[in-house]
N, C-alpha and C positions, 0 to 999 in steps of 0.2 A: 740669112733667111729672113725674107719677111712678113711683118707679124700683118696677118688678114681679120684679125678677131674684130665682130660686131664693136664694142667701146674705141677700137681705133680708128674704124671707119664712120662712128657718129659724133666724133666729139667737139669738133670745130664747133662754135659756137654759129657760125652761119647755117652747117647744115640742121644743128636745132635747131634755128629760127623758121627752117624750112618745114620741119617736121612739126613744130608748133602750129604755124599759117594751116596745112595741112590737117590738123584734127579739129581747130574751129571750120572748115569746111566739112566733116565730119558730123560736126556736132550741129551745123543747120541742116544738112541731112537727116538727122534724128529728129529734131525738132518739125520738121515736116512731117514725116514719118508720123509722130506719136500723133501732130493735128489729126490726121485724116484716120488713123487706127480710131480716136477715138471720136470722132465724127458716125464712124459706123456704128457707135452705142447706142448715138442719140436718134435716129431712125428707128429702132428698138425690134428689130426684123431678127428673125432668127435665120440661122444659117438653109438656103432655099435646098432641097434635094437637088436641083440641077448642076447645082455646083461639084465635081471630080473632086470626091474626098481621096481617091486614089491617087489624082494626079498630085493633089496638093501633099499628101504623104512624099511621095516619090520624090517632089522634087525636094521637099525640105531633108528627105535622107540623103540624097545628092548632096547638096548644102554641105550639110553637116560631114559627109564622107571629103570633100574637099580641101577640111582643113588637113587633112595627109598634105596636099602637092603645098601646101601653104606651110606647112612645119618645114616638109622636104627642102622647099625652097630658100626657106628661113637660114637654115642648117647650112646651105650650099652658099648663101650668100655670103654667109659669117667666114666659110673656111676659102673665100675667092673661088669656090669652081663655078664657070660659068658656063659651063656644059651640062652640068646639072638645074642649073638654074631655068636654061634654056627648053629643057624637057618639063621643069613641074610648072610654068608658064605659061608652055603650050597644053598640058594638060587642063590648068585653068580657063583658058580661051574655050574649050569644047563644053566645057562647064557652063560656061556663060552664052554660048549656041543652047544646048540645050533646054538652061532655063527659060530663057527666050520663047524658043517655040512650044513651052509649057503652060508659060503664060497666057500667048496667044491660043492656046489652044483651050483655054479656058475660057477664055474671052467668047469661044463659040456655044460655048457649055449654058452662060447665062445669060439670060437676058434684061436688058434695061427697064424693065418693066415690073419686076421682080421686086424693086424698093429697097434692092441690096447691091444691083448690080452697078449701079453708076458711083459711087464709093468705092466697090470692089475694083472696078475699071478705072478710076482716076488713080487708087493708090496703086497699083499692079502695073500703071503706067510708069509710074516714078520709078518703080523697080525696073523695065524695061530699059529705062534711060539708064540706070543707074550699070545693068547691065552690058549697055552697047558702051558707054564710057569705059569698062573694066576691060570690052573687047579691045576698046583700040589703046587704051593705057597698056594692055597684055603685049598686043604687037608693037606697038612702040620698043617696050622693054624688048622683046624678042630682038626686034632688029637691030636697038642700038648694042646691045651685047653679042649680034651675032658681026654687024660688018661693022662697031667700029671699038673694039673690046679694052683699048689704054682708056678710049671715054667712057666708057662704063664703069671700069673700075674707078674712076675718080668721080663717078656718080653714083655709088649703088644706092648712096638716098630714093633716090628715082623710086628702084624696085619694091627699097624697103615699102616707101610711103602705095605703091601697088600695092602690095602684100596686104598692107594695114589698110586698105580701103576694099579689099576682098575680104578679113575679115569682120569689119566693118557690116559690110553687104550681108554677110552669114547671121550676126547678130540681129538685125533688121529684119529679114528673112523666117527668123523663127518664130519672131513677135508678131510679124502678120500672119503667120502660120497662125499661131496661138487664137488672135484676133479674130479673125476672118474664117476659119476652118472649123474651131473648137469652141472658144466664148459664144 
């Protein structure tokens, strides 16, 4: 029988070095992130009524309900199934559709003129980007685990470091909630 456990499959000292590379990318995405969070201090505007405090709720509960397919996935990756993995992946992809057009739809809510909305709109773009990368990072993983599954197995770093830059995105997500919604 062979052992599929998380520690077996990260322990090569190269696929750390992947996973390392990996969260200093991360970590200049935060760094970005906090610029522009607190760039919107220094304008000193308060949060405008035309901004969707509903939407911004909704989708941060989204966010946050996501980490399910993201444990789910976690779990599925660790024990090799990758039929399971396959489903809470694509689960994440609709996820990131969603928040997408949540953004954008925000974007129609406020206007530039407002003194909050051109910070609101440059940082909510980064998340856009940040989302469309998750989409095709998502289908990638989808695909290489659906047509080519010996390489996937000898890649699950791939998924892992997916996984860990979704929730990455969630962490990011709540502080501009915080920032932009509530502060």
């Amino acid at each position: 029988m062979t052992d599929n456990s998380y520690a077996k499959l990260m322990d090569p000292a190269s696929e750390r070095a992947k996973r390392g590379a990996f969260f200093f990318l991360m970590l200049f995405a935060a760094i970005i992130f906090a610029m522009w969070d607190l760039a919107r201090f220094l304008w000193g505007h308060s949060v405008p009524a035309t901004l969707s405090m509903g939407v911004g709720v909704a989708l941060t509960v989204l966010m946050l309900v996501s980490l399910v397919p993201v444990m789910t996935a976690r779990k599925k990756l660790d024990q090799g199934d990758d039929a399971g993995i396959v489903s809470s992946l694509a689960t994440l992809m609709v996820v990131s559709l969603v928040m997408a057009g949540g953004i954008v739809y925000n974007w129609t809510t406020l206007t530039i003129g407002s003194g909050y909305g051109g910070i609101y709109d440059i940082t909510s773009l980064w998340f856009l980007v940040h989302f469309v990368a998750a989409i095709l990072a998502l289908l990638a993983s989808i695909m290489k685990i659906t047509r080519t599954p010996e390489r996937a197995k000898r890649e699950r770093w791939v998924s892992y470091n997916v996984l860990t830059f979704w929730g990455g995105v969630i962490v990011l997500w709540v502080a501009f909630f915080i920032v932009f919604y509530i502060a």
